[in-house]
N, C-alpha and C positions, 0 to 999 in steps of 0.2 A: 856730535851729529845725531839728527833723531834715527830712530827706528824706518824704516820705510818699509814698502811690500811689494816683495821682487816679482809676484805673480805679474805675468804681460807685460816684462820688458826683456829686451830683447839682453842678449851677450857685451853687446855695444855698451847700453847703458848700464846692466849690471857695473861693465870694468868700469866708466867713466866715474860712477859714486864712489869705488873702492880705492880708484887713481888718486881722488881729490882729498880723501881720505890719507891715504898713503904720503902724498905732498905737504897735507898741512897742519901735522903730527910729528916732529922730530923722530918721536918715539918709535915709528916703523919706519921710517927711511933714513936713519940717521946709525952709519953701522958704531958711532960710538955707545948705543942705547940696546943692539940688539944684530939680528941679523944684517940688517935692511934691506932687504930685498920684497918689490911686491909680492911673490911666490909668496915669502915666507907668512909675511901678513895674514895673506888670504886664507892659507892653511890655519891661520892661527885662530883666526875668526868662526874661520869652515869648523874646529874642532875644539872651540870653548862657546858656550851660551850665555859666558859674561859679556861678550859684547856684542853691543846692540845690533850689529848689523850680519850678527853670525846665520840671517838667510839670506842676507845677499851673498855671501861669500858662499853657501852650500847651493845658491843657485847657480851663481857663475861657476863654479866646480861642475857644476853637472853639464851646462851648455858649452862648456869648452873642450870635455871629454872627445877624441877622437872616436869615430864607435870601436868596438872591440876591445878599447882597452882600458884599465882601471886607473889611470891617471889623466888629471886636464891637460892641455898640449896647451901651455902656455909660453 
């Protein structure tokens, strides 16, 4: 998947990129490979810069932040 630029999209579409991502990749939804969980995905994106979409995942981290506290309410 390319690169994209999560500036002015909404929560919605953040998840919807990282969903189809998630779906069409064994390698994060497939718990023989790994976790598999979206969470874990997204974290994993949100906290390495090898992958390409590691701002949509630190975007959607931040729009799903309940306020007050330091974790996304996913």
């Amino acid at each position: 998947m390319a690169y994209t630029i999560p500036e002015g999209k909404t929560a919605a579409e953040l998840e919807a990129e990282l969903r189809t991502v998630f779906a069409d990749y064994p390698e994060y939804h497939d718990p023989q490979f790994g976790p598999g969980t979206f969470e874990a995905m997204v974290e994993k994106f949100a906290n390495d810069d090898f992958y390409k979409l590691h701002l949509v995942a630190k975007a959607f981290l931040v729009t799903c932040k309940p306020k007050g506290t330091s974790r996304p309410g996913m």
